[in-house]
C-alpha positions in Angstrom: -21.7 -15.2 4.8 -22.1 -11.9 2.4 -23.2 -9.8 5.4 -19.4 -11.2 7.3 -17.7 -9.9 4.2 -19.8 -6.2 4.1 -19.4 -5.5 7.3 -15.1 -6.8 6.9 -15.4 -4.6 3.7 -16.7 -1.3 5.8 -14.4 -1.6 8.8 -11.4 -2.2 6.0 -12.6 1.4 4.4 -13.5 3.0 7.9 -10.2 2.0 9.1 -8.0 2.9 5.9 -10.0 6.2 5.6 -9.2 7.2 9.0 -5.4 6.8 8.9 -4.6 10.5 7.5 -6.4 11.9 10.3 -4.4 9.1 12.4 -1.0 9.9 11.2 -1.2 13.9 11.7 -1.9 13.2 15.3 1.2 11.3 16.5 3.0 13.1 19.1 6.0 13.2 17.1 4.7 16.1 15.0 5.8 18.5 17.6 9.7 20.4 18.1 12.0 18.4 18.8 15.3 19.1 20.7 13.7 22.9 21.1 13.2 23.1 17.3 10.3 23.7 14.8 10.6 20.4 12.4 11.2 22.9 9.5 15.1 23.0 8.1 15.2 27.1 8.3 13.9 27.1 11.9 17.6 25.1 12.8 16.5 22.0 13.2 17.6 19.9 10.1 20.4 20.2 7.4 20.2 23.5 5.1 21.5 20.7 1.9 20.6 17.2 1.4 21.9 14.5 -1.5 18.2 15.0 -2.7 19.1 18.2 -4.1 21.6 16.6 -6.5 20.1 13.3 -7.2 16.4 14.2 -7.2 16.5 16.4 -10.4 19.5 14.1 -11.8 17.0 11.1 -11.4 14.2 12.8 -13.5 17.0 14.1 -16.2 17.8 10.3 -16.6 14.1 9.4 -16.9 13.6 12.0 -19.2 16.4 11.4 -21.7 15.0 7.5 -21.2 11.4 8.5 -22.5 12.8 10.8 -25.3 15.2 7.4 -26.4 12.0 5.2 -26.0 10.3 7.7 -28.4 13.2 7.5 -30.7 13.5 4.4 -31.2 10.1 3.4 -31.3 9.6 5.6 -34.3 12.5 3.8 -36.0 11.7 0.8 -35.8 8.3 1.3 -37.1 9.9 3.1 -39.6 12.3 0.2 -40.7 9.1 -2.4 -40.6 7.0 -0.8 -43.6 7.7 -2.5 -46.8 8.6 -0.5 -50.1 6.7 -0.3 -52.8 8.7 -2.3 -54.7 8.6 -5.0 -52.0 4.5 -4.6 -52.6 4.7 -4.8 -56.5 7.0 -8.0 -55.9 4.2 -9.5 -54.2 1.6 -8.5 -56.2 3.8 -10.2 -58.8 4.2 -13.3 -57.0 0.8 -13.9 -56.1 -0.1 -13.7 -60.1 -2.4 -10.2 -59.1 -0.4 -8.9 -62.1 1.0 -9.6 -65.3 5.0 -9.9 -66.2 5.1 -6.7 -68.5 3.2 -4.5 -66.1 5.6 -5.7 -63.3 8.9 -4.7 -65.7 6.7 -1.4 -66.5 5.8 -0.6 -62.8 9.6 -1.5 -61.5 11.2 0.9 -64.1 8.6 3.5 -63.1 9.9 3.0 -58.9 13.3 2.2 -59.6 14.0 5.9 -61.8 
């Protein structure tokens, strides 16, 4: 059974490995129509919509990351609590007296 699935395994790998080599020898590598398959040797378009959109695209995911930044740093900015939110529950939990709280709450709040 485990020898069915090594040898599966190796051909898989073999055969994956092999399909670079595989792909640059296809006979359609070669001029076409009397042309080298390079665009300055006449054979394809001098502009394509890639030109516009392709540096558009990574503008847009660009000023996406920098928002995602942003706003990530906001929002962790808005979750921490004050220090008068802290004293509060210090207070609550009984970790400190009533005059200290009134003493410590004028000191934060001038």
């Amino acid at each position: 059974m485990f020898a069915r699935t090594r040898v599966f395994f190796i051909t898989g790998t073999l055969a994956l490995a092999s399909l670079p080599a595989l792909a640059q020898t296809a006979s359609d590598v070669g001029p076409r129509y009397g042309y080298g398959p390079m665009m300055w040797h006449g054979w394809g378009w001098w502009w394509s919509p890639g030109m516009v959109f392709g540096p558009l695209m990574m503008l847009i995911i660009a000023a996406g990351a920098v928002a995602i930044v942003i706003w990530l740093v906001r929002s962790s900015a808005h979750s921490s609590r004050t220090a008068l939110d802290i004293l509060e529950q210090r207070f609550a939990r009984g970790e400190i007296g009533e005059t200290e709280f009134q003493s410590k709450r004028k000191l934060l709040q001038s």
